[in-house]
C-alpha positions as CSV (number, residue, x, y, z in Angstrom):
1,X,0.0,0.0,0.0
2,X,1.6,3.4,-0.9
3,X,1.1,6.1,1.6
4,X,0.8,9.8,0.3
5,X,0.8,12.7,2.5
6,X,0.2,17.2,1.8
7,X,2.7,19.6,2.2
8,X,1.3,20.7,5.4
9,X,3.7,17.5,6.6
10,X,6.4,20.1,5.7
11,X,5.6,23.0,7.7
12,X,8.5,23.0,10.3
13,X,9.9,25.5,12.7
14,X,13.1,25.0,10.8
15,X,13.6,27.3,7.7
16,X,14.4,26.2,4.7
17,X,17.8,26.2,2.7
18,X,18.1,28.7,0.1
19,X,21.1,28.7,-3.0
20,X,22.8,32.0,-2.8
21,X,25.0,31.6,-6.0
22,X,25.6,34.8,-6.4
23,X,27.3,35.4,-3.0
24,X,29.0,32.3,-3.4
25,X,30.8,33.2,-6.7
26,X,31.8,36.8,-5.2
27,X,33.2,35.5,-2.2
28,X,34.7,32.4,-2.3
29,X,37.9,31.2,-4.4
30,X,36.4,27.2,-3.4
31,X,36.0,25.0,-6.7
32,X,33.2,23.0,-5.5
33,X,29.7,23.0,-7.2
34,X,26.5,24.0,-5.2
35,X,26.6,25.0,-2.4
36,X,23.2,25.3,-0.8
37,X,23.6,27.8,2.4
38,X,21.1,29.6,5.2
39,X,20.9,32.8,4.9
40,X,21.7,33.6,8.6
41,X,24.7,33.6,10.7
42,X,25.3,30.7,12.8
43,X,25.5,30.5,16.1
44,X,28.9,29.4,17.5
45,X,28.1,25.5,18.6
46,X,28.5,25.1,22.2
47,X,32.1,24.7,23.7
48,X,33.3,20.8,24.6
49,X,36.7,19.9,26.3
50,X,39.1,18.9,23.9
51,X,41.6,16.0,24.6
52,X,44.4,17.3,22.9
53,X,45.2,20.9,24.2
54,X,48.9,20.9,22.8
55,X,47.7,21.7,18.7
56,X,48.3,24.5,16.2
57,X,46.4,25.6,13.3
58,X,48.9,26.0,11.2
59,X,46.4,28.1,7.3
60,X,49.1,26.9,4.1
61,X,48.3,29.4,1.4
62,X,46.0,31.5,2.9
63,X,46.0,35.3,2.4
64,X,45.9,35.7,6.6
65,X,49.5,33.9,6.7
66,X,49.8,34.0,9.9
67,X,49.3,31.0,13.0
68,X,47.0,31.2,15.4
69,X,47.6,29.1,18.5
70,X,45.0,26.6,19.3
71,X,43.0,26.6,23.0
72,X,47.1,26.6,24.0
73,X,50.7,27.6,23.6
74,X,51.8,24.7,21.0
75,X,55.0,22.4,21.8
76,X,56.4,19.7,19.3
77,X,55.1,16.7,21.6
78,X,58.6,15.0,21.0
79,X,58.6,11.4,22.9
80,X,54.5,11.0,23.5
81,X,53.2,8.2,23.0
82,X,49.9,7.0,21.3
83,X,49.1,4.0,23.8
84,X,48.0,0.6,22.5
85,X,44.2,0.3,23.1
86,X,43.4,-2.7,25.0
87,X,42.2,-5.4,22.6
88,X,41.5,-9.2,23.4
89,X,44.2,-11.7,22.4
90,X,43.2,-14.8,20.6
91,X,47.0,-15.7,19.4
92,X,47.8,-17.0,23.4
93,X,50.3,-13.7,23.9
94,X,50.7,-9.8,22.8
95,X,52.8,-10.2,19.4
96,X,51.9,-6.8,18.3
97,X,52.9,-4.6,20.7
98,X,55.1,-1.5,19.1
99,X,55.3,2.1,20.4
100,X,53.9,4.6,18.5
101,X,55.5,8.5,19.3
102,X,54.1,12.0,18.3
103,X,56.2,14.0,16.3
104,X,54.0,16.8,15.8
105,X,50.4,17.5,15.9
106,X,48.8,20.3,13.7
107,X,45.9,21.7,12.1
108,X,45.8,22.1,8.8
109,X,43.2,24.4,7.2
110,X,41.6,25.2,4.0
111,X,44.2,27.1,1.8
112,X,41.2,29.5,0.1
113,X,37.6,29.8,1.3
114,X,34.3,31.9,2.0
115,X,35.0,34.8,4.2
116,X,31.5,33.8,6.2
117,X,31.2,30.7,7.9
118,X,28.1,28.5,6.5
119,X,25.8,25.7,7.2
120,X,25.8,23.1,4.7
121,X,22.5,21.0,5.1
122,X,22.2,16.9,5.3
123,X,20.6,15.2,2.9
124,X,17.8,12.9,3.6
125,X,19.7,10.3,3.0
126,X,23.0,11.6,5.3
127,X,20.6,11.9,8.4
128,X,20.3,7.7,8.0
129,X,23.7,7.4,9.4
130,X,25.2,7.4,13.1
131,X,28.3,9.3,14.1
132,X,30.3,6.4,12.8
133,X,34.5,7.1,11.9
134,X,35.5,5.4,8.9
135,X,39.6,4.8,7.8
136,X,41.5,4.2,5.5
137,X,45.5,3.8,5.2
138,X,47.8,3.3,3.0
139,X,51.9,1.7,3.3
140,X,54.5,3.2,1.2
141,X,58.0,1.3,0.7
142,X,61.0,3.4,0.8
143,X,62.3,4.6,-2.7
144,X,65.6,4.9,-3.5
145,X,65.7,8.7,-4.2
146,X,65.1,11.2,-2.2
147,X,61.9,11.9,-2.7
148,X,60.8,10.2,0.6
149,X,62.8,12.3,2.7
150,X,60.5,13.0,6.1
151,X,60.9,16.1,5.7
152,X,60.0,16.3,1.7
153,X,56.5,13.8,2.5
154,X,55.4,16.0,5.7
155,X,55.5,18.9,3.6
156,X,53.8,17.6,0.6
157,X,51.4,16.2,2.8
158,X,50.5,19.6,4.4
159,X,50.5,21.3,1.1
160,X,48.2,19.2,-0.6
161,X,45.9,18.7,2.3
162,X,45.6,22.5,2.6
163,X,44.6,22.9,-0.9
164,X,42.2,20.4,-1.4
165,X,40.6,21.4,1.6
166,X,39.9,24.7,-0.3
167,X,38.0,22.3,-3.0
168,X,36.5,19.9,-0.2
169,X,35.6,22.8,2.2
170,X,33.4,20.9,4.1
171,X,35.4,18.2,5.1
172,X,37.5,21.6,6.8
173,X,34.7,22.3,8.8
174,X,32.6,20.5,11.8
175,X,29.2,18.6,12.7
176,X,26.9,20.2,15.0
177,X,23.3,19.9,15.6
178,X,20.8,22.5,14.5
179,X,17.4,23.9,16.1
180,X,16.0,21.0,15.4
181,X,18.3,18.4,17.0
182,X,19.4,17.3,13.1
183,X,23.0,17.5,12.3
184,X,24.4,20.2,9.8
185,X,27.8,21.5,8.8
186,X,29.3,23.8,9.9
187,X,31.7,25.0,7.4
188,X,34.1,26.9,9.1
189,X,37.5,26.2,8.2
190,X,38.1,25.2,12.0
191,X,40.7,23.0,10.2
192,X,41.9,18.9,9.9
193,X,43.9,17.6,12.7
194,X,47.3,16.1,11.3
195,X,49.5,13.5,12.9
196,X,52.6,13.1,12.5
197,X,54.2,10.2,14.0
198,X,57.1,7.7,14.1
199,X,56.5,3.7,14.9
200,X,59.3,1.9,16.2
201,X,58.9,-1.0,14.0
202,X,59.9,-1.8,10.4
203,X,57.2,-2.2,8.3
204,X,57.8,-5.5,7.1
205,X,57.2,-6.9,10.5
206,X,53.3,-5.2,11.3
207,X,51.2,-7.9,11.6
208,X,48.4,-6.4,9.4
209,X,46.0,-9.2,10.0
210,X,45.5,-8.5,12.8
211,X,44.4,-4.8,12.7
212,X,42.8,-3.7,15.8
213,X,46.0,-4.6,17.6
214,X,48.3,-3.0,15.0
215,X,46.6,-0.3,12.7
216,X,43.4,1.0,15.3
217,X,44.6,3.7,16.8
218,X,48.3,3.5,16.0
219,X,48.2,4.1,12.0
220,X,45.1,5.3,11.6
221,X,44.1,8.2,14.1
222,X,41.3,8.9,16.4
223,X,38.8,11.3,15.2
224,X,39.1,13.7,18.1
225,X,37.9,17.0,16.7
226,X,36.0,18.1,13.0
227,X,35.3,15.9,10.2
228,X,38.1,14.9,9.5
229,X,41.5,13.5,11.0
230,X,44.8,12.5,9.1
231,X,48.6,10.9,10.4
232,X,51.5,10.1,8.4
233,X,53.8,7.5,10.0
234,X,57.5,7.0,9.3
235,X,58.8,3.9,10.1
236,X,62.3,2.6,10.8
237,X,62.7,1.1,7.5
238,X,61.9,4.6,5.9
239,X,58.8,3.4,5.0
240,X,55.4,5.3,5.8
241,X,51.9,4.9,6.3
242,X,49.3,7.9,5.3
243,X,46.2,7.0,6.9
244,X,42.7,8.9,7.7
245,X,39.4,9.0,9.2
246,X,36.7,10.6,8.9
247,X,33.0,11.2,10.5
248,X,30.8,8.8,8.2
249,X,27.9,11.2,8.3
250,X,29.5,13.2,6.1
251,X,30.0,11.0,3.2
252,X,29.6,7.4,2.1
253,X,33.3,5.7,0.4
254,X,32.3,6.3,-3.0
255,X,33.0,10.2,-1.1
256,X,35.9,9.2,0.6
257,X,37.6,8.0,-2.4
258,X,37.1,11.1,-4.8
259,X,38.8,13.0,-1.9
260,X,41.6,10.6,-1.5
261,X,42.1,10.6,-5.5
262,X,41.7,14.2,-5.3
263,X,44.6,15.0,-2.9
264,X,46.9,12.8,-4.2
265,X,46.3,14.9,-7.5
266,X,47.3,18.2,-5.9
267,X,50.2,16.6,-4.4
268,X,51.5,15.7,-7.8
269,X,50.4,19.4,-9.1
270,X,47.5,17.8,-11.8
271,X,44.3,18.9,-12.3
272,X,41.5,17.5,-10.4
273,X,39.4,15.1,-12.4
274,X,36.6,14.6,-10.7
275,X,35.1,18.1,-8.8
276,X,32.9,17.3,-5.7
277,X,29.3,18.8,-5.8
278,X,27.9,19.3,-2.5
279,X,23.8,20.3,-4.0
280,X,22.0,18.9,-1.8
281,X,18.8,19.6,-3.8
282,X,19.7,16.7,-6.0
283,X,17.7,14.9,-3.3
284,X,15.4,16.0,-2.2
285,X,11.9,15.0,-1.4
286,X,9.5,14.3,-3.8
287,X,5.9,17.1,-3.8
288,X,3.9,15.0,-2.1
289,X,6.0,12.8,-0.9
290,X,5.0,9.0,-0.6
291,X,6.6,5.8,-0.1
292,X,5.6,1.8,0.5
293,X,5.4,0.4,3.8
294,X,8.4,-1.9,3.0
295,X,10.7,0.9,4.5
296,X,9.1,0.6,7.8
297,X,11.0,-3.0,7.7
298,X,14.1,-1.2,7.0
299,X,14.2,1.5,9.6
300,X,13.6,2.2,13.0
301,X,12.8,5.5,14.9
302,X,15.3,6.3,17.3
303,X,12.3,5.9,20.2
304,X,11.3,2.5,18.7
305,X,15.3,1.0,19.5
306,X,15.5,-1.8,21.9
307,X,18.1,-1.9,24.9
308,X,21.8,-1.8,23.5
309,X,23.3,-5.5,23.8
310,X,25.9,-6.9,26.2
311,X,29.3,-6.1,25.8
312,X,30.1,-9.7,25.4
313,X,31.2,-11.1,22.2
314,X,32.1,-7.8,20.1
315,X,33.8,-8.2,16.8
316,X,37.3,-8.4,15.9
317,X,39.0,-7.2,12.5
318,X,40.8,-9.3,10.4
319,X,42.6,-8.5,7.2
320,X,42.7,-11.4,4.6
321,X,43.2,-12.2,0.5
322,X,41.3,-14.0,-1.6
323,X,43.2,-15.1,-4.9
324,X,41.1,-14.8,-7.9
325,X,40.4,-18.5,-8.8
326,X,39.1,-19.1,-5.7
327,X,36.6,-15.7,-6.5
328,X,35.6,-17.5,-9.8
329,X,35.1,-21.1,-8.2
330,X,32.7,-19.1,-6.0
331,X,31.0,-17.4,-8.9
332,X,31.0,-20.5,-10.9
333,X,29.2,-22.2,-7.8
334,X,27.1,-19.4,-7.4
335,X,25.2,-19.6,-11.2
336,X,23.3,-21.4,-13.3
337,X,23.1,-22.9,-17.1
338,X,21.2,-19.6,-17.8
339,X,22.2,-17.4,-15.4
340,X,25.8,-15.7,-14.3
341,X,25.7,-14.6,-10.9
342,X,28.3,-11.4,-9.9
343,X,31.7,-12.2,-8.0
344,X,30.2,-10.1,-5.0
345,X,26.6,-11.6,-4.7
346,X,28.7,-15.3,-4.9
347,X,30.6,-13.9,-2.4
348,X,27.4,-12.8,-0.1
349,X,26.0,-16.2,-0.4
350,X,29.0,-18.1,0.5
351,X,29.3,-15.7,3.4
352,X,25.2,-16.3,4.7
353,X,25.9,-19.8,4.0
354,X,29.2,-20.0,6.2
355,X,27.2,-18.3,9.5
356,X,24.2,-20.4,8.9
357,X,26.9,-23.4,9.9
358,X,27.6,-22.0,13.6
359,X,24.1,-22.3,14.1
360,X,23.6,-25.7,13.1
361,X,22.6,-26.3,17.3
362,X,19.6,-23.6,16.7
363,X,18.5,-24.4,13.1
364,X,14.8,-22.3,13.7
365,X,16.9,-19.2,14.3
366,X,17.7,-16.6,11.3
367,X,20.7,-15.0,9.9
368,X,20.7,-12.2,8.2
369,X,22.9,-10.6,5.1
370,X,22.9,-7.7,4.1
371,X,24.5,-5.7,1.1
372,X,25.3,-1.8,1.0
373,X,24.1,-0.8,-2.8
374,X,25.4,2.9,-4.2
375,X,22.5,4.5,-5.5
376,X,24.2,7.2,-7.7
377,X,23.7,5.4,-10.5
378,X,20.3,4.3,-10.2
379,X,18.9,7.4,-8.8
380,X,19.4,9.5,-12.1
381,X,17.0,8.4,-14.5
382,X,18.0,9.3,-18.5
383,X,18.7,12.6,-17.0
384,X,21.9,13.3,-18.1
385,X,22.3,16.4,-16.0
386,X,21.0,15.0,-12.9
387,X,23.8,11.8,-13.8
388,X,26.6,14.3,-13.8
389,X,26.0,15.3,-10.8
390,X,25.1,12.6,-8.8
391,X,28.6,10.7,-10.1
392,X,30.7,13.4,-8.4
393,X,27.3,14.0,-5.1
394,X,29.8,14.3,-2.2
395,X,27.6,12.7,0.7
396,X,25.9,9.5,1.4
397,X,23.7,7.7,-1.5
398,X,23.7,3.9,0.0
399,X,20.9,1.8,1.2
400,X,21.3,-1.6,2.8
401,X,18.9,-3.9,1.7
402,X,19.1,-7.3,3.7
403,X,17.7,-11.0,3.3
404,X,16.7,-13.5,6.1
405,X,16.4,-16.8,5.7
406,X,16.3,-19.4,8.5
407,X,19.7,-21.5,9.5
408,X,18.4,-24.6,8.4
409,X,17.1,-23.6,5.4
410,X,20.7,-22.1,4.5
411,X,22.2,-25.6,5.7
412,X,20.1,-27.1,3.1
413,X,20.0,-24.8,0.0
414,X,22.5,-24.9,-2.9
415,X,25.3,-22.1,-2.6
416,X,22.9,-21.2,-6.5
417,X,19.7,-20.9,-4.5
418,X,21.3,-18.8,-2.0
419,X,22.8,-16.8,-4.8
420,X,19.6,-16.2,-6.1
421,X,17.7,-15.4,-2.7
422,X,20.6,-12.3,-2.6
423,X,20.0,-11.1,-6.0
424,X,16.0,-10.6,-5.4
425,X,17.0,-8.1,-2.5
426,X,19.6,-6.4,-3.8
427,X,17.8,-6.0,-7.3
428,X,15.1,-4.7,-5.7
429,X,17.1,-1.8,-3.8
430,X,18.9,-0.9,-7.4
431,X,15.7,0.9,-8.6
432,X,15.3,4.7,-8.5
433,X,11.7,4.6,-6.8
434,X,13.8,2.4,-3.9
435,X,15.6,5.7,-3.0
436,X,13.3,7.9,-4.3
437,X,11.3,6.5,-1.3
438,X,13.7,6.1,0.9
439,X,14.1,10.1,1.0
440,X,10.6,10.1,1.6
441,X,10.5,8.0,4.1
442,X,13.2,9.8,5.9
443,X,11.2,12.9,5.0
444,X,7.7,12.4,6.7
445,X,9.6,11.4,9.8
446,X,12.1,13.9,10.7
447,X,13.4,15.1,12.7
448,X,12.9,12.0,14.7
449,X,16.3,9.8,14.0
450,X,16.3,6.9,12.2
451,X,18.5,3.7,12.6
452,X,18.8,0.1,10.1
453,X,16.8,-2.5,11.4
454,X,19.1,-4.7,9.6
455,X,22.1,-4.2,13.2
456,X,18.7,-4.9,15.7
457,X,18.2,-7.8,17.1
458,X,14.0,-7.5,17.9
459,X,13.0,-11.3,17.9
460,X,13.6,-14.0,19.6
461,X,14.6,-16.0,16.2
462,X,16.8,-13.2,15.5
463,X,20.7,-15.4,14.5
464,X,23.5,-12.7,13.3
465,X,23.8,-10.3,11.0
466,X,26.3,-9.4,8.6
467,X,26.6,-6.8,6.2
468,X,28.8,-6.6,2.9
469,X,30.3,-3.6,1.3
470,X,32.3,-3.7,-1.9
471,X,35.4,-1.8,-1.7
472,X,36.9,-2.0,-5.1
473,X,36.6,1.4,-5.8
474,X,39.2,1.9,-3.6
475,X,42.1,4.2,-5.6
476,X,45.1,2.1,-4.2
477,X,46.7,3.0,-8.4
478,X,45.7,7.1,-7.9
479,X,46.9,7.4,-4.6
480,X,50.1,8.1,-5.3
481,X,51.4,11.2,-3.4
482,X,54.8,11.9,-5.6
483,X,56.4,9.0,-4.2
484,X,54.8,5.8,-6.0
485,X,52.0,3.8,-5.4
486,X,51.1,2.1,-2.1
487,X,52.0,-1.2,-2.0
488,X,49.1,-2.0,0.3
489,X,45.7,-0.3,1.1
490,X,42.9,-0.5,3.4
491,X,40.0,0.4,4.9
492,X,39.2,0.0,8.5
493,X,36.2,0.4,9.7
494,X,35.1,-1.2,13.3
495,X,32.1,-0.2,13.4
496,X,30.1,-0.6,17.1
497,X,27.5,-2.4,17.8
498,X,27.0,-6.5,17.2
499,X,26.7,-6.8,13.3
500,X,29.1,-7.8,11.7
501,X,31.1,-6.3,8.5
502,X,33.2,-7.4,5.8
503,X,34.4,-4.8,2.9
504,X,36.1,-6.4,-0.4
505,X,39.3,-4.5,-2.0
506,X,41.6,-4.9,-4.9
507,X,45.0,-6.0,-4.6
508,X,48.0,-4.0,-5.2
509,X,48.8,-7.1,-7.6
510,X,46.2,-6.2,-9.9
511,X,45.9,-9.8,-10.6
512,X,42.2,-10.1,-10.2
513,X,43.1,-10.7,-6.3
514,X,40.7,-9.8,-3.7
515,X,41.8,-8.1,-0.3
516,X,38.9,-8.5,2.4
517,X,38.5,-6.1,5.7
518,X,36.2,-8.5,7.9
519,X,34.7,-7.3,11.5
520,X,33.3,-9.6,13.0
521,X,32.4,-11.7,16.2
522,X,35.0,-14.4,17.2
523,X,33.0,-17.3,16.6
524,X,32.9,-16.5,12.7
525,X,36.2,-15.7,12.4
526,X,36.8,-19.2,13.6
527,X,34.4,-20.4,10.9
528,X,36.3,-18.7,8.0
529,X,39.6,-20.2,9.8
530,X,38.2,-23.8,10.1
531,X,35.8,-24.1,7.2
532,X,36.6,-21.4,4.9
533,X,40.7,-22.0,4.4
534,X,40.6,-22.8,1.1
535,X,39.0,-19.3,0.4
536,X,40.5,-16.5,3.0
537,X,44.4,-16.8,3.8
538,X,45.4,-14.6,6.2
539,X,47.3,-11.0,4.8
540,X,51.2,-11.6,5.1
541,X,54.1,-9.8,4.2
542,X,55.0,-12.8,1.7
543,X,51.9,-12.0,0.1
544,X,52.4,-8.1,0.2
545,X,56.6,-8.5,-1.1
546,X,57.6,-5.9,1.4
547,X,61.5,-7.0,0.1
């Protein structure tokens, strides 16, 4: 049944955002495409403690040229140390311990920008997400020239950051909530915190399958202030790892990765292919706006959300490879006579087949799979205009369709019949009217927050979840800084909560390899180590060729 509501649903205290081209074109050297803006002055958001006092905001290329010094007087923290969090360990003893020390901390800001601070709205589609921090990092051998001196990477680093913050202004700027309770930004060049560290390690001998013991927190930083946060690491070997994170709400990874393209660009003085465009128009709601019921089984208002689980049994990141025969026994598996399945949705269903194992003892309870689909491509129609600017939409367009299917029913299916139980839902979210109504959805129930069914457990039958992302968009070739490609890339992404996640990646090989992120509850990482060998092998430095 297809619900339809008036306008009068729209008449809110909060007033609505208005495009001010014409100020925007006067004022601001940015390179970024519409901008929609309030035409009010913000009020400053209120004042929170911040951990690290000891930071300076340090403006490259700005006409102010000058430093300011943040909250305090700054000092090069020489000899600090980032402190290992403290992580279970499965291995029977700490084989990952390595110290970690700051060798500066700064804050980098927005080479050129307005001369007013602005609120940028969130889309419908942005206020789906929690505060979640995303990473990403990248490990660089040393090169034989000099390119790689530390002090010739910190300052291309800084450079570039500073100028394609000017193009990504957002990103420079911080998340606060509005009248309304929603969140906005802020754009106000408050700046990107910047790490610079050393590890006392070679590279060569990081155990990178083991990531929360070795990468969280230690290569990739904490988000402790803005959008974003970014660390370079040196290592004894000469070696370095550029990592970042950044606040999720601000952009899905399709985002993340025209940034990270686009900064690697500056740093090697090209042009920027792709220009972000932050119009949030694009998607808006539809006049009236209406949507099915099936949405109600996809989200949850924020009042609806049952108690948060137990501590207990939290998930764990592992890093592994696939090689690419295995990928195309599973896709092989995975179809039919008449039809080919994809190498991700043979993937999923080997995956939902795997967990439905663990619960062989409980065969009437469910597991759930779900898929993160991009919708940038489905959202635009023959448009051709609207396409444009949805392929370079800097925000979130993703929606996370899910399947359940009892244990003992996934015992007994055919890794085909699984495939095709994964294709219905995820065909069925790649349809314009799927996000269409989605942002309506979102629309007749704000500003009440929203949150995925999909990482609830609300039944008693309720198994484990698991959602896949597929990560081969991410620009391991294009992030190349001045100093060669990365020989290894990432994401990391331990998300809270109980469901699980698992992100696929290319290889550095560019073999047709497959490098997987997987966060997930102990007893499946045990299933993928005792029934799923001949698929995952664990990331090693053999593997990688570190030599």
């Amino acid at each position: 049944m297809i619900k339809y509501y008036h306008l009068f649903k729209f008449a809110r205290s909060k007033g609505f955002p208005v495009s001010n081209k014409k100020w925007f074109y006067q004022s601001s050297f940015i390179r970024s495409q519409h901008f929609l803006c309030y035409p009010q002055q913000p009020q400053p958001p209120v004042e929170v403690p911040h951990p690290t006092e000891n930071v300076r905001n340090i403006c490259y290329g700005t006409t102010l040229s000058y430093v300011t010094q943040y909250r305090s007087n700054h000092h090069h923290a020489q000899l600090s140390t980032l402190h290992k969090p403290s992580f279970p360990d499965h291995d029977g003893g700490n084989r990952h311990d390595y110290h970690v020390s700051i060798k500066d901390r700064d804050v980098i800001c927005a080479a050129h920008g307005p001369k007013f601070e602005y609120w940028l709205p969130q889309s419908n589609l942005d206020l789906l997400l929690p505060p979640h921090h995303a990473g990403v990092f990248f490990c660089y051998q040393k090169q034989k020239d000099t390119s790689m001196s530390p002090e010739t990477v910190i300052k291309t680093i800084k450079n570039s950051l500073s100028e394609v913050l000017s193009t990504f202004y957002p990103l420079a700027g911080e998340i606060v909530p509005n009248s309304q309770g929603e969140p906005e930004v802020l754009c106000n060049n408050s700046g990107v915190e910047f790490v610079y560290a050393h590890a006392d390690v070679e590279l060569e001998n990081l155990d990178l399958h083991h990531p929360d013991e070795t990468v969280n927190g230690k290569l990739v930083p904490d988000l402790n202030r803005g959008i974003l946060s970014v660390q370079v690491t040196e290592f004894n070997c000469g070696a370095i790892t550029v990592s970042c994170t950044f606040d999720h709400r601000i952009g899905d990874g399709t985002s993340l990765n025209m940034f990270l393209v686009a900064w690697a660009e500056y740093a090697r003085f090209k042009k920027i292919s792709n220009i972000p465009s932050f119009r949030r128009s694009i998607l808006n709601p539809r006049r009236p706006p209406h949507y099915n019921t099936v949405y109600d089984d996809f989200y949850l208002h924020l009042s609806s959300l049952p108690p948060p689980p137990s501590e207990e049994n939290k998930p764990h990141s592992r890093i592994y490879y696939i090689h690419a025969e295995s990928i195309n026994n599973l896709q092989h598996e995975a179809s039919s006579k008449e039809i080919r399945r994809s190498k991700l949705q043979s993937f999923v269903a080997f995956i939902w087949k795997l967990i439905a194992q663990e619960g062989h003892n409980e065969p009437n309870k469910t597991s759930r799979m779900g898929v993160v689909v991009d919708g940038r491509k489905h959202l635009s129609g023959n448009r051709e205009q609207v396409s444009s600017m949805l392929a370079n939409h800097f925000g979130n367009v993703v929606s996370i369709p899910y399947g359940v299917l009892s244990n003992q029913h996934l015992q007994e299916m055919q890794l085909s019949e699984v495939a095709t139980k994964v294709n219905k839902f995820v065909t069925d979210a790649t349809q314009e009217e799927h996000f269409r109504g989605l942002i309506d959805w979102v629309e007749l129930h704000r500003p009440q927050p929203a949150f995925a069914r999909i990482n609830l457990k609300l039944q008693e039958n309720d198994g484990d979840t698991i959602v896949v992302s597929s990560g081969q968009g991410l620009p391991i070739s294009e992030t190349n800084f001045g100093w060669a490609q990365p020989y290894f890339g990432s994401y990391h992404f331990p998300w809270g909560g109980h469901t699980g996640y698992i992100t696929t990646m290319p290889s550095t090989k560019k073999n047709g390899d497959w490098i997987v992120y997987a966060h997930l509850k102990q007893k499946h990482l045990d299933l993928i180590e005792s029934k799923a060998q001949h698929v995952f092998n664990p990331i090693t430095h053999s593997y990688l060729r570190f030599h």
